[in-house]
N, CA, C and O atoms as CSV, one atom per row, in Angstrom:
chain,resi,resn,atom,element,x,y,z
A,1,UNK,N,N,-11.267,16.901,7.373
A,1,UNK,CA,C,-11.098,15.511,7.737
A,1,UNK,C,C,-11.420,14.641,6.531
A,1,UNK,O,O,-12.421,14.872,5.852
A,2,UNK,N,N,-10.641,13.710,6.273
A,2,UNK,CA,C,-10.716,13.073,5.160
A,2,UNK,C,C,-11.843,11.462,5.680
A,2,UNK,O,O,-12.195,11.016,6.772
A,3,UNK,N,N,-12.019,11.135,4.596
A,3,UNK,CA,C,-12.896,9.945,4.557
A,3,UNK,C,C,-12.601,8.694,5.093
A,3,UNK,O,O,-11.602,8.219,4.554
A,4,UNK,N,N,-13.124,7.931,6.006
A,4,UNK,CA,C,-12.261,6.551,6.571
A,4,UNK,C,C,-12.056,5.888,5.949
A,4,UNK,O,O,-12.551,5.912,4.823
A,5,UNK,N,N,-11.286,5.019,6.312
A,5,UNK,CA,C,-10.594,3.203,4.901
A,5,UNK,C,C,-11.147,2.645,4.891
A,5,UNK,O,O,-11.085,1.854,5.832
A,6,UNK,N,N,-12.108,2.459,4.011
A,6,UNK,CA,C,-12.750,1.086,3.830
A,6,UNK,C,C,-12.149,-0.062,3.021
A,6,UNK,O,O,-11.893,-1.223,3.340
A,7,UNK,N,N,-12.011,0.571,1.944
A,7,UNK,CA,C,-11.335,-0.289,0.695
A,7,UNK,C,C,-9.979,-0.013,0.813
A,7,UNK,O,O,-9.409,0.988,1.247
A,8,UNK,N,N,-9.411,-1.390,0.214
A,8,UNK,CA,C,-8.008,-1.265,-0.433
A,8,UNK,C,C,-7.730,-2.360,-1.430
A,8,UNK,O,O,-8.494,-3.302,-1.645
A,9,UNK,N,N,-6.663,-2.173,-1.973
A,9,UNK,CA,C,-5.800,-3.098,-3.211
A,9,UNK,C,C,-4.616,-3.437,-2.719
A,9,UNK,O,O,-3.832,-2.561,-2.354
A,10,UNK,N,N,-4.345,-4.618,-2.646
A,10,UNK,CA,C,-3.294,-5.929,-2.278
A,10,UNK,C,C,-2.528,-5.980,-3.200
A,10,UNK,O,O,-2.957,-6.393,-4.278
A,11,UNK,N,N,-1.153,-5.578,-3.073
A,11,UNK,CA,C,-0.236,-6.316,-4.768
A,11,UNK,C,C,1.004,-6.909,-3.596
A,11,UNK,O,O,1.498,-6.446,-2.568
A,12,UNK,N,N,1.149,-7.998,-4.276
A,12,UNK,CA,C,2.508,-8.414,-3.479
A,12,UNK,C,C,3.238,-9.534,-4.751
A,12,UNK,O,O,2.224,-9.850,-5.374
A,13,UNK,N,N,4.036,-10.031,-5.214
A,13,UNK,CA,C,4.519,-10.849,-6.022
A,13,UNK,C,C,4.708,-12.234,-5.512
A,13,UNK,O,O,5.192,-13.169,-6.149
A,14,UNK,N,N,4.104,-12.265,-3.828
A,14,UNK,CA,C,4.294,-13.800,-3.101
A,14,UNK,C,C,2.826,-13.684,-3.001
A,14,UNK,O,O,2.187,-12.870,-2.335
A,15,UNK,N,N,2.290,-14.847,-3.950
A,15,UNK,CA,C,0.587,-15.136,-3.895
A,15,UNK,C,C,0.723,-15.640,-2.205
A,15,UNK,O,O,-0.373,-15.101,-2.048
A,16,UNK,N,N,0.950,-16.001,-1.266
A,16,UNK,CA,C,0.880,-16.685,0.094
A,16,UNK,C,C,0.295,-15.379,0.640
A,16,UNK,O,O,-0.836,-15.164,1.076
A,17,UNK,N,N,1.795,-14.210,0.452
A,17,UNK,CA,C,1.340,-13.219,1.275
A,17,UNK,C,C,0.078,-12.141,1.111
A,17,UNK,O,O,-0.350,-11.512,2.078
A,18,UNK,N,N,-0.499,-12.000,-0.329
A,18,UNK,CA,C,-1.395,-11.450,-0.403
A,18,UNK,C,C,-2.981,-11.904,0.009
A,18,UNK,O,O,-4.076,-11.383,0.219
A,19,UNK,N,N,-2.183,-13.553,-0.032
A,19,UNK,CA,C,-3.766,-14.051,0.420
A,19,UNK,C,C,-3.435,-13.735,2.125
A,19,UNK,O,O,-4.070,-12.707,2.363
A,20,UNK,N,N,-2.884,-14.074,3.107
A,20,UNK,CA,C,-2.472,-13.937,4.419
A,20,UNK,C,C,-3.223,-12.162,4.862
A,20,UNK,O,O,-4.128,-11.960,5.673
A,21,UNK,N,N,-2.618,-11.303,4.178
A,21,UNK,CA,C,-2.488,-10.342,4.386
A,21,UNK,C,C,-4.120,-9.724,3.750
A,21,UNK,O,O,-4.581,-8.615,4.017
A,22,UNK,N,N,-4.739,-10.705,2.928
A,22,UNK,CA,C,-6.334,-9.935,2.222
A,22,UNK,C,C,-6.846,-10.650,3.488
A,22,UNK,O,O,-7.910,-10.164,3.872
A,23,UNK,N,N,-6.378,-11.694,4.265
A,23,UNK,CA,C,-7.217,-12.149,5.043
A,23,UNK,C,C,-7.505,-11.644,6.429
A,23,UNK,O,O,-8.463,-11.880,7.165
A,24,UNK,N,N,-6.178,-10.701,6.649
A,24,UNK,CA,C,-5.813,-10.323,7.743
A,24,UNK,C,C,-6.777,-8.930,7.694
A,24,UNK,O,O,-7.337,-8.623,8.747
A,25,UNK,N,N,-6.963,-8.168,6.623
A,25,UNK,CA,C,-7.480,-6.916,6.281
A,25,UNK,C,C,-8.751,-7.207,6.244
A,25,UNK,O,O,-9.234,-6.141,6.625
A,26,UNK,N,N,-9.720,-7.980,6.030
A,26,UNK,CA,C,-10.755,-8.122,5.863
A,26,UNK,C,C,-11.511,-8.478,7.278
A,26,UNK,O,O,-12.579,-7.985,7.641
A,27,UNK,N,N,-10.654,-9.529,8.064
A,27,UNK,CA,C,-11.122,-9.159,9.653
A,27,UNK,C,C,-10.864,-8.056,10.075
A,27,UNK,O,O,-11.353,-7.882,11.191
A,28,UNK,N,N,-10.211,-7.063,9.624
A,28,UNK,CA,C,-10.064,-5.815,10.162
A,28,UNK,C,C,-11.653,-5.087,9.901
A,28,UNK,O,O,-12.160,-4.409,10.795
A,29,UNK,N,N,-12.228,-5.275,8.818
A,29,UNK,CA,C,-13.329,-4.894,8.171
A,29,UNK,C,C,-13.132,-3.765,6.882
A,29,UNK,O,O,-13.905,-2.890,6.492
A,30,UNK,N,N,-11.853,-4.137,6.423
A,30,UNK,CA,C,-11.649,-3.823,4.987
A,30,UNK,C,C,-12.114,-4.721,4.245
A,30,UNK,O,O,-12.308,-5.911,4.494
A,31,UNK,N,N,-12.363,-3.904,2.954
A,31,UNK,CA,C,-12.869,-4.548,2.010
A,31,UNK,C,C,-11.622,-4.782,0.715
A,31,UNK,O,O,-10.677,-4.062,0.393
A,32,UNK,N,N,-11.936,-5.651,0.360
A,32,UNK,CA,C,-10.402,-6.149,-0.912
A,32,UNK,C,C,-11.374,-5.881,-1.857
A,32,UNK,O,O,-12.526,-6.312,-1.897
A,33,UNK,N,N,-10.692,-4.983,-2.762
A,33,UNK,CA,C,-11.453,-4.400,-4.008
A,33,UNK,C,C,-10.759,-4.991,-5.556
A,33,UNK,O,O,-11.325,-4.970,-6.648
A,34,UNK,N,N,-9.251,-5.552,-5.221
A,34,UNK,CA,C,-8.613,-6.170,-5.877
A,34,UNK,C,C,-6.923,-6.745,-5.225
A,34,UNK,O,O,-6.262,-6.290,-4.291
A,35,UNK,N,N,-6.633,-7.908,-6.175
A,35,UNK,CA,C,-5.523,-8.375,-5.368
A,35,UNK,C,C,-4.367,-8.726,-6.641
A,35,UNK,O,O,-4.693,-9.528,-7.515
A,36,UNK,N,N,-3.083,-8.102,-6.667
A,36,UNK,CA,C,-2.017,-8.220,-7.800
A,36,UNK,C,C,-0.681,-8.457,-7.306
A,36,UNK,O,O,-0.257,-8.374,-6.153
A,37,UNK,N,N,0.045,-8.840,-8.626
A,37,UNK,CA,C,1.175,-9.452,-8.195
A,37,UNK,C,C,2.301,-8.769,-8.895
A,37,UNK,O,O,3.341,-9.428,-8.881
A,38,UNK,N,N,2.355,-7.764,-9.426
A,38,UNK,CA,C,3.606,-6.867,-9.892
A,38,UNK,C,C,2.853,-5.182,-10.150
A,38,UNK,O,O,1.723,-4.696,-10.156
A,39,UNK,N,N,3.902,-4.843,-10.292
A,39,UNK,CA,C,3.725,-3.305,-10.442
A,39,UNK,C,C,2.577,-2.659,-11.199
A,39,UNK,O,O,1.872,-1.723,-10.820
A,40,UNK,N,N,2.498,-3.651,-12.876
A,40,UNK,CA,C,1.674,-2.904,-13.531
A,40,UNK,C,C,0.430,-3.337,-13.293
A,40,UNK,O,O,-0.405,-2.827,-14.041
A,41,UNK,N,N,-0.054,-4.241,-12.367
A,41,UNK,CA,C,-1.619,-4.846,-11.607
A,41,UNK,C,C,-1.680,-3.592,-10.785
A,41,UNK,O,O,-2.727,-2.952,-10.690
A,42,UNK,N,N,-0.535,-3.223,-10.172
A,42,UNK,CA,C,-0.945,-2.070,-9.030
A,42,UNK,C,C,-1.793,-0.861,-9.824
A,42,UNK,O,O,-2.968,-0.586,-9.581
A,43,UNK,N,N,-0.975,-0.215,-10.797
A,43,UNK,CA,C,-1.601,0.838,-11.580
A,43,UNK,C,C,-3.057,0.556,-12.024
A,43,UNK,O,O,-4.029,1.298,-11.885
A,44,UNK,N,N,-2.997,-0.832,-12.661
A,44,UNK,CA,C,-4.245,-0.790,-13.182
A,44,UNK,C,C,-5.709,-0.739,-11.954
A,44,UNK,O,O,-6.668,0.017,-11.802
A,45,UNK,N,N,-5.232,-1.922,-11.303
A,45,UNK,CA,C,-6.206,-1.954,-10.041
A,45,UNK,C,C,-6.607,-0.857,-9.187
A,45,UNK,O,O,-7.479,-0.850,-8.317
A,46,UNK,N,N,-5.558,0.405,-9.708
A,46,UNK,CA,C,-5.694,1.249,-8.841
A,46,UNK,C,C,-6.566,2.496,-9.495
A,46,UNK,O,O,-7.276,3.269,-8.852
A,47,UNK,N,N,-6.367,2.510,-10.785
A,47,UNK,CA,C,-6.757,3.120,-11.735
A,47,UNK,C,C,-8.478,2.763,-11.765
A,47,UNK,O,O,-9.392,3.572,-11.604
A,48,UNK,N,N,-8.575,1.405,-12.002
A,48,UNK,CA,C,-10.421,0.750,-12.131
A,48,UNK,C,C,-10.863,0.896,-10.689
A,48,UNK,O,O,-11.965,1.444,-10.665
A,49,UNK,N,N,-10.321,0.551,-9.245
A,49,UNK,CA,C,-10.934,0.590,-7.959
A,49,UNK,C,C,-11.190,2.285,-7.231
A,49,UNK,O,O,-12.191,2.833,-6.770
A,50,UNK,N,N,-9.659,2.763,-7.419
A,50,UNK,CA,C,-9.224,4.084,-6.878
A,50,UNK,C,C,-10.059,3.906,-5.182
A,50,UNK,O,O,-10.882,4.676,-4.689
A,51,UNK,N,N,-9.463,2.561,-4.558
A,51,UNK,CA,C,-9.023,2.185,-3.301
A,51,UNK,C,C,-9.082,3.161,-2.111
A,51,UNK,O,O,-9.403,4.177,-2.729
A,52,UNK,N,N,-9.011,3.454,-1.126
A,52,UNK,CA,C,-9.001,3.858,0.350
A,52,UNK,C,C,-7.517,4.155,0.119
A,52,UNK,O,O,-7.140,5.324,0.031
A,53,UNK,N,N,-6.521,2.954,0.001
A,53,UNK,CA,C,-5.623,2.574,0.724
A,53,UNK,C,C,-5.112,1.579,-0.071
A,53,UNK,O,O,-5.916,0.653,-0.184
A,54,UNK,N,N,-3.633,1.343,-0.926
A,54,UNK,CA,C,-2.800,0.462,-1.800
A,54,UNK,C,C,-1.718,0.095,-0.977
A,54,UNK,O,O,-0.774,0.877,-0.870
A,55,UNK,N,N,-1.717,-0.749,-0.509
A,55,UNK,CA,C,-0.887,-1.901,0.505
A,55,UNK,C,C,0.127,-2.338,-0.950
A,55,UNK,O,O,-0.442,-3.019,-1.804
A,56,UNK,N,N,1.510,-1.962,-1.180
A,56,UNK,CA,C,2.078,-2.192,-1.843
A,56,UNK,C,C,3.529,-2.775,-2.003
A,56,UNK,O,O,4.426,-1.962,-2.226
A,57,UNK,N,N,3.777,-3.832,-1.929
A,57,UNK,CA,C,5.437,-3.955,-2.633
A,57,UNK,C,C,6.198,-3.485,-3.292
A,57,UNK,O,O,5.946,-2.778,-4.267
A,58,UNK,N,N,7.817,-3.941,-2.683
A,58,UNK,CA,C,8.280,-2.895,-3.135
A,58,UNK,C,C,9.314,-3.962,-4.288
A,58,UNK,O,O,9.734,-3.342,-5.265
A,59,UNK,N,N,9.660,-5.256,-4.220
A,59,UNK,CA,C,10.584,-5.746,-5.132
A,59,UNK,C,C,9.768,-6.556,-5.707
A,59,UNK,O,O,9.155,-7.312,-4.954
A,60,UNK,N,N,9.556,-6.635,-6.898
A,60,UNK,CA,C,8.198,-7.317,-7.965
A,60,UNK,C,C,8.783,-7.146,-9.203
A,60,UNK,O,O,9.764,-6.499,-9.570
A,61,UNK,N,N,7.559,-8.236,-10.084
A,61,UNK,CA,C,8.743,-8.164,-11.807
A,61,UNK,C,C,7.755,-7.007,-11.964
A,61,UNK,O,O,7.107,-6.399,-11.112
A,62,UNK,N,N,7.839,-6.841,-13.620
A,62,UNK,CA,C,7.365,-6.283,-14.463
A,62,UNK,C,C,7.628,-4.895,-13.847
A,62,UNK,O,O,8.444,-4.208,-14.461
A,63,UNK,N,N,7.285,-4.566,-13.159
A,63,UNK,CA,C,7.897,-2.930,-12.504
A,63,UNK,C,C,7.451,-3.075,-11.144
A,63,UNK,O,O,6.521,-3.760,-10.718
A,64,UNK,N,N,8.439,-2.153,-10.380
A,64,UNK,CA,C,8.471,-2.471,-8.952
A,64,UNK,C,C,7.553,-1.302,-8.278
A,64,UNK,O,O,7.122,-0.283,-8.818
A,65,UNK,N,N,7.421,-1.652,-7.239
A,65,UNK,CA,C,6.353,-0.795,-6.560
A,65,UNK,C,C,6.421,0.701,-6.208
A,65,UNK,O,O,5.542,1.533,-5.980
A,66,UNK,N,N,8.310,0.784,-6.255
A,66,UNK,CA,C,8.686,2.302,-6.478
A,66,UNK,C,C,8.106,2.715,-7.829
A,66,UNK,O,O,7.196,3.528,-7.667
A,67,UNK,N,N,8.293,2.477,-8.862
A,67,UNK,CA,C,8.057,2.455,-10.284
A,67,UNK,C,C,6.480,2.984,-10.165
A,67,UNK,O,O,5.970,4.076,-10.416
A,68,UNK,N,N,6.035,1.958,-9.762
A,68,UNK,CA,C,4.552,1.436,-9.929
A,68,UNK,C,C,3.830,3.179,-8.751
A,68,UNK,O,O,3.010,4.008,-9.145
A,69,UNK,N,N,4.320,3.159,-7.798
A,69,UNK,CA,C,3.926,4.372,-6.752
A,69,UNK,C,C,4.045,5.706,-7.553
A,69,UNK,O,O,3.163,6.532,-7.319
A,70,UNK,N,N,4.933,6.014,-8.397
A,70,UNK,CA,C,5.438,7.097,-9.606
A,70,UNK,C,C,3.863,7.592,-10.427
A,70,UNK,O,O,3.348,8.669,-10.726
A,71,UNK,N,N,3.378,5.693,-10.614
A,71,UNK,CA,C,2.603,6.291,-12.041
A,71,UNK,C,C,1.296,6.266,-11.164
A,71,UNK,O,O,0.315,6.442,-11.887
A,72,UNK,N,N,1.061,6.149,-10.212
A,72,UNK,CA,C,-0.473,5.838,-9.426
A,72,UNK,C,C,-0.371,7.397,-8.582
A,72,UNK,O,O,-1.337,8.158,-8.624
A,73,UNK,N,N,0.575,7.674,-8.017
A,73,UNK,CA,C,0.543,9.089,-7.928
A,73,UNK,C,C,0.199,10.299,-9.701
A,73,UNK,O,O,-0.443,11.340,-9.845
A,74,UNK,N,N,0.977,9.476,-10.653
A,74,UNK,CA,C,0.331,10.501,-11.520
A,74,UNK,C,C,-1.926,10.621,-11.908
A,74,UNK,O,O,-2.874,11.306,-12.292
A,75,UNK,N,N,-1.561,9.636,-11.508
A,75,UNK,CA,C,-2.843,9.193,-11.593
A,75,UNK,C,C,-3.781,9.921,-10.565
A,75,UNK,O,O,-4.845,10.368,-10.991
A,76,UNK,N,N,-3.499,10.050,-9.410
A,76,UNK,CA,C,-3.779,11.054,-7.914
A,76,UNK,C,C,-2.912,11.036,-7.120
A,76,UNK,O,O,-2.613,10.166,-6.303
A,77,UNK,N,N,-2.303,12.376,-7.413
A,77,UNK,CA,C,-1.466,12.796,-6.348
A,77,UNK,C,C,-1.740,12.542,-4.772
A,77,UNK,O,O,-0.778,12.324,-4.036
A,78,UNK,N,N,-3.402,12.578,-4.127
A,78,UNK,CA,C,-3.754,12.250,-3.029
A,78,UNK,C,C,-3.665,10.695,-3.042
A,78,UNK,O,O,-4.221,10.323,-2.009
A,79,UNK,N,N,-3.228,9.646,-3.728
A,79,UNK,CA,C,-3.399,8.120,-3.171
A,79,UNK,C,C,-3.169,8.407,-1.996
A,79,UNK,O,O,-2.749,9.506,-1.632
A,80,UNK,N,N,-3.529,7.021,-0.928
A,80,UNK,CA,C,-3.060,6.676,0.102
A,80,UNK,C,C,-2.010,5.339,-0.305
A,80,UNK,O,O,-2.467,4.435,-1.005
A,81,UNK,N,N,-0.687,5.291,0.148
A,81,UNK,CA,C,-0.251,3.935,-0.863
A,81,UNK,C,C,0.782,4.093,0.571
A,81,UNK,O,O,1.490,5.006,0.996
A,82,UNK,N,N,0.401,2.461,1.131
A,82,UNK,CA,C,1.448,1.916,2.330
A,82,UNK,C,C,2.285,0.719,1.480
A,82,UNK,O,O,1.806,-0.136,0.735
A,83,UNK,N,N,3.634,0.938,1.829
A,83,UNK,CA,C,4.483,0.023,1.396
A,83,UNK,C,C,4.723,-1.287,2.236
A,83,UNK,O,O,4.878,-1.169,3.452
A,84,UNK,N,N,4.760,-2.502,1.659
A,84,UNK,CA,C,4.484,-3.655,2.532
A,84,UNK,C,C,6.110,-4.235,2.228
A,84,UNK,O,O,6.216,-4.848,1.166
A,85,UNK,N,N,7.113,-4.127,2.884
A,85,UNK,CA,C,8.276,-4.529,2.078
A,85,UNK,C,C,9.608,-5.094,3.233
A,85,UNK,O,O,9.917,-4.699,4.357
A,86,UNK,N,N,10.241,-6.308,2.237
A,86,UNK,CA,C,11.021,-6.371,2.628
A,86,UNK,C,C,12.640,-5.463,2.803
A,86,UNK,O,O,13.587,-5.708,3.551
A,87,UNK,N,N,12.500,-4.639,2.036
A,87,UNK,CA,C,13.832,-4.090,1.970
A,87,UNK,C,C,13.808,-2.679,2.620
A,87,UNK,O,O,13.115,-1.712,2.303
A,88,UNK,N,N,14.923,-2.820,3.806
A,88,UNK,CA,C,14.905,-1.805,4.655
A,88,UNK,C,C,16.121,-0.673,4.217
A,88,UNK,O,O,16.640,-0.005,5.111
A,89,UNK,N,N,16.444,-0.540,3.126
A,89,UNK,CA,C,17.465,0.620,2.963
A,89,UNK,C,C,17.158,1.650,2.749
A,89,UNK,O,O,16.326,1.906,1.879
A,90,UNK,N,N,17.716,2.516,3.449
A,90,UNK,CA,C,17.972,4.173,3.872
A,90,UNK,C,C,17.526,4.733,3.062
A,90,UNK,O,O,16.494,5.295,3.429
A,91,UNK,N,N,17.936,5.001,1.416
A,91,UNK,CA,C,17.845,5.398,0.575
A,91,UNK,C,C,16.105,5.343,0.088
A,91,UNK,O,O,15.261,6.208,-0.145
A,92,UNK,N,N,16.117,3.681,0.086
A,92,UNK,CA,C,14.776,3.482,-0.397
A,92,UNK,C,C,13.882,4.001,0.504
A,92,UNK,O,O,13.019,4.636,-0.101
A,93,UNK,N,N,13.717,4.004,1.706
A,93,UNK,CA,C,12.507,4.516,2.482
A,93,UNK,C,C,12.793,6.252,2.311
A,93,UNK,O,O,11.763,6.913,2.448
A,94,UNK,N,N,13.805,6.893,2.086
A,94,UNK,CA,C,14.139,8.269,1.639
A,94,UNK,C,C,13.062,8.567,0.463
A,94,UNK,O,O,12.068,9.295,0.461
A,95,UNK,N,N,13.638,7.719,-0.554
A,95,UNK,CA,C,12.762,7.872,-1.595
A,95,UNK,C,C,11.112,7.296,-1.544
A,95,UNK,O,O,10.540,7.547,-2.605
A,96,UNK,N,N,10.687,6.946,-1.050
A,96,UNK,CA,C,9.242,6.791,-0.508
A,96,UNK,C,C,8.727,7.607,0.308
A,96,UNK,O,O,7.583,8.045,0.190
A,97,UNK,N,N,9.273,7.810,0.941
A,97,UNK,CA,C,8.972,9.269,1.510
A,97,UNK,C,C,8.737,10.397,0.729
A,97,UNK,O,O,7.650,10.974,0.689
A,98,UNK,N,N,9.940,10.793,-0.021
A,98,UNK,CA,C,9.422,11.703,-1.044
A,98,UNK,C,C,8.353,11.605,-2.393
A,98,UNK,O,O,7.997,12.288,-3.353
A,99,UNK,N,N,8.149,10.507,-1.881
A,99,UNK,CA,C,6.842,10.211,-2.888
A,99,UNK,C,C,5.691,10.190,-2.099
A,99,UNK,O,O,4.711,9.912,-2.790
A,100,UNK,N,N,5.473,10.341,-1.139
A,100,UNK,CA,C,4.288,10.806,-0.284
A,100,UNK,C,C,3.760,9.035,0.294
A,100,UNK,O,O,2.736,8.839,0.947
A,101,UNK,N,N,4.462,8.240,-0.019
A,101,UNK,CA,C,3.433,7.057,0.456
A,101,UNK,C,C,3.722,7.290,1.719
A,101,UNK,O,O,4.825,7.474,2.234
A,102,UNK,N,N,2.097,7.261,2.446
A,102,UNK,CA,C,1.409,6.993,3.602
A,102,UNK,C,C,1.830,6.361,5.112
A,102,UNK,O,O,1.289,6.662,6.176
A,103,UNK,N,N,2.922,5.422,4.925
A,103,UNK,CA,C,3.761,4.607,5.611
A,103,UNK,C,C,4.189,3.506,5.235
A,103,UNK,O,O,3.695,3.075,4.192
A,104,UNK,N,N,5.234,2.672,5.925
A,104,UNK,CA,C,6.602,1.747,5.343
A,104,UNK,C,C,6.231,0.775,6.107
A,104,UNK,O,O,6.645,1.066,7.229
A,105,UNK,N,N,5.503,-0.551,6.155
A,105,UNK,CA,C,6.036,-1.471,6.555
A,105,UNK,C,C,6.294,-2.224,6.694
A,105,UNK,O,O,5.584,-3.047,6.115
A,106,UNK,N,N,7.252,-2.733,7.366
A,106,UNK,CA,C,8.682,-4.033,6.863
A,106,UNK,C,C,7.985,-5.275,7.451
A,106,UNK,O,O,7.382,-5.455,8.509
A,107,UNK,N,N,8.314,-6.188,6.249
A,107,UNK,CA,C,8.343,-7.680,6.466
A,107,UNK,C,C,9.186,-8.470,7.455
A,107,UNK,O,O,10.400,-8.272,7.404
A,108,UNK,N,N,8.793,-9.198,8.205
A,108,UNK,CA,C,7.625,-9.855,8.379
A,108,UNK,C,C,6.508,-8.804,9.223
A,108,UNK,O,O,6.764,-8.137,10.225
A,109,UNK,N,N,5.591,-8.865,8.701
A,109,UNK,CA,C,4.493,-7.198,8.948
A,109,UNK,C,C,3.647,-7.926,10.479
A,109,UNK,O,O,3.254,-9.064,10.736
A,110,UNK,N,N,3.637,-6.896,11.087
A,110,UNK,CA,C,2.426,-7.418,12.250
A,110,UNK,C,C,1.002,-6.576,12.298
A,110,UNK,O,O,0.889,-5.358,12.159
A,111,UNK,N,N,0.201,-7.300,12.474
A,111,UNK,CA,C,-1.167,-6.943,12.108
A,111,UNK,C,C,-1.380,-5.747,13.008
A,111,UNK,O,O,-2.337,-5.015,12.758
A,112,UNK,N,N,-0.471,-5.432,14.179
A,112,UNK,CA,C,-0.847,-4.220,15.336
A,112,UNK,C,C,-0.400,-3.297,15.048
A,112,UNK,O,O,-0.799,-2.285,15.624
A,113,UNK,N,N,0.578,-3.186,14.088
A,113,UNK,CA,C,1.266,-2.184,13.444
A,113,UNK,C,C,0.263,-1.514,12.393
A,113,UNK,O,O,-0.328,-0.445,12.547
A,114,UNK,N,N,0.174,-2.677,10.899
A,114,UNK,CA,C,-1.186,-2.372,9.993
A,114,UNK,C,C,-2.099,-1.564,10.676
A,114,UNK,O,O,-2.245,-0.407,10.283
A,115,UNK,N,N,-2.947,-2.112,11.946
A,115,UNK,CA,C,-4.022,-1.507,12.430
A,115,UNK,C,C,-3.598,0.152,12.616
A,115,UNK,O,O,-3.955,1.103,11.921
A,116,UNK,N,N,-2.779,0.133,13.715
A,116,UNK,CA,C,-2.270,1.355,14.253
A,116,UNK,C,C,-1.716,2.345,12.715
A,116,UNK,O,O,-1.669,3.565,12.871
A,117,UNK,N,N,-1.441,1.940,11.728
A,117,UNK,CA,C,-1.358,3.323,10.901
A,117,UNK,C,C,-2.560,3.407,9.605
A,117,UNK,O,O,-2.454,4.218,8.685
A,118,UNK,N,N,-3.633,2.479,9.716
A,118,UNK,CA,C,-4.798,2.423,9.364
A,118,UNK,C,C,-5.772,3.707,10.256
A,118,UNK,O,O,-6.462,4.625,9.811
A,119,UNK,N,N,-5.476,3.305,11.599
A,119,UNK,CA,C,-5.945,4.432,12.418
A,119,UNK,C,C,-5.797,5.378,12.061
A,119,UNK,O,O,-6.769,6.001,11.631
A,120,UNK,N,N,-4.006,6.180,12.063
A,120,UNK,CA,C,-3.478,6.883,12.258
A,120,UNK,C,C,-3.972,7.657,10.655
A,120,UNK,O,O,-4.299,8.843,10.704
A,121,UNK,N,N,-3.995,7.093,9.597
A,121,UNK,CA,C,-4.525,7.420,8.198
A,121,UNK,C,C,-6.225,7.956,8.762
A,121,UNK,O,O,-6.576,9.136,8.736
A,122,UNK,N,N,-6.871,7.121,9.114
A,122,UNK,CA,C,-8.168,7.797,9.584
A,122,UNK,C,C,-8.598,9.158,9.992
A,122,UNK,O,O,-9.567,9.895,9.813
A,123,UNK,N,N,-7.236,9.177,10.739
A,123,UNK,CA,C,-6.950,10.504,11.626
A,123,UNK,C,C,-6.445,11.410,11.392
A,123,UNK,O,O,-6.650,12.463,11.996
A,124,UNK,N,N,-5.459,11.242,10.239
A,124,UNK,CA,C,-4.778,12.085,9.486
A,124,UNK,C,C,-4.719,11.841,8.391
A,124,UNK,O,O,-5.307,10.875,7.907
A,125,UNK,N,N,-3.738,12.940,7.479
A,125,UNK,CA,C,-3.752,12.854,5.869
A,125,UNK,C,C,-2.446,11.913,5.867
A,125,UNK,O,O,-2.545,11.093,4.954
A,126,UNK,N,N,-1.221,11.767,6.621
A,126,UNK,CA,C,-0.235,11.243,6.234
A,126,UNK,C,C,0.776,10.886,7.480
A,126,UNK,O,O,0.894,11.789,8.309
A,127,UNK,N,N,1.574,9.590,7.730
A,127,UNK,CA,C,2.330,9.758,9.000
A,127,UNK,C,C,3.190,10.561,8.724
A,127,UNK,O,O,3.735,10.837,9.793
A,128,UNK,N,N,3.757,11.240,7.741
A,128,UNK,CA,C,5.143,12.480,7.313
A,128,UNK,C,C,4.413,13.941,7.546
A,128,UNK,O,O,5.080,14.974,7.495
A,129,UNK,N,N,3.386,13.948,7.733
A,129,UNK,CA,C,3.154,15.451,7.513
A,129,UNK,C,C,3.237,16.243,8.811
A,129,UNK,O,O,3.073,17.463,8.801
């Protein structure tokens, strides 16, 4: 059994939604260990915190969160990394999948959803496995 979520890292490229969404996580009783706005904040933040749990975007400058999920897995293959995203194509959630992130979910996000695969991470190593 793996360790519960406490911590996580926020990257989103819409400052609104990361504050919305650090605010939403923190009444949950997560802790925000850091908060970024493109791909290469994700790596780094993820690299200095090494997080619970990387709540991540997927269309961002400087490198995108697919990009960005590549090099934070090289970093630990075990991340936990949930994608927070607007873009629902086939392909792309294919390819997130095969990158092991944790679960997908689509904008506009509801907090009962977050909770329920926060749980479900508690409980397990992965919703794919």
């Amino acid at each position: 059994m793996g360790l519960m979520i406490n911590t996580c890292v926020v990257v989103d490229d819409d400052i609104q939604i990361t504050e919305l969404f650090s605010e939403l996580l923190t009444i949950q009783g997560l802790e925000i260990l850091g908060i970024g706005h493109n791909g290469m904040d994700a790596i780094k933040l993820f690299a200095k915190h090494k997080p619970d749990i990387l709540f991540l975007d997927v269309e961002m400058p400087k490198l995108n969160g697919l990009e960005a999920l590549k090099e934070i897995k090289k970093i630990d293959s075990t991340a936990k990394v949930m994608i927070v995203t607007g873009n629902t194509s086939a392909e792309l959630q294919k390819e997130l999948k095969e990158w092991g992130v944790a679960a997908i979910i689509h904008k506009p996000f509801n907090i009962r959803k977050i909770n329920h695969v926060i749980e479900s991470l508690n409980k397990s190593v992965s919703m794919y496995a």
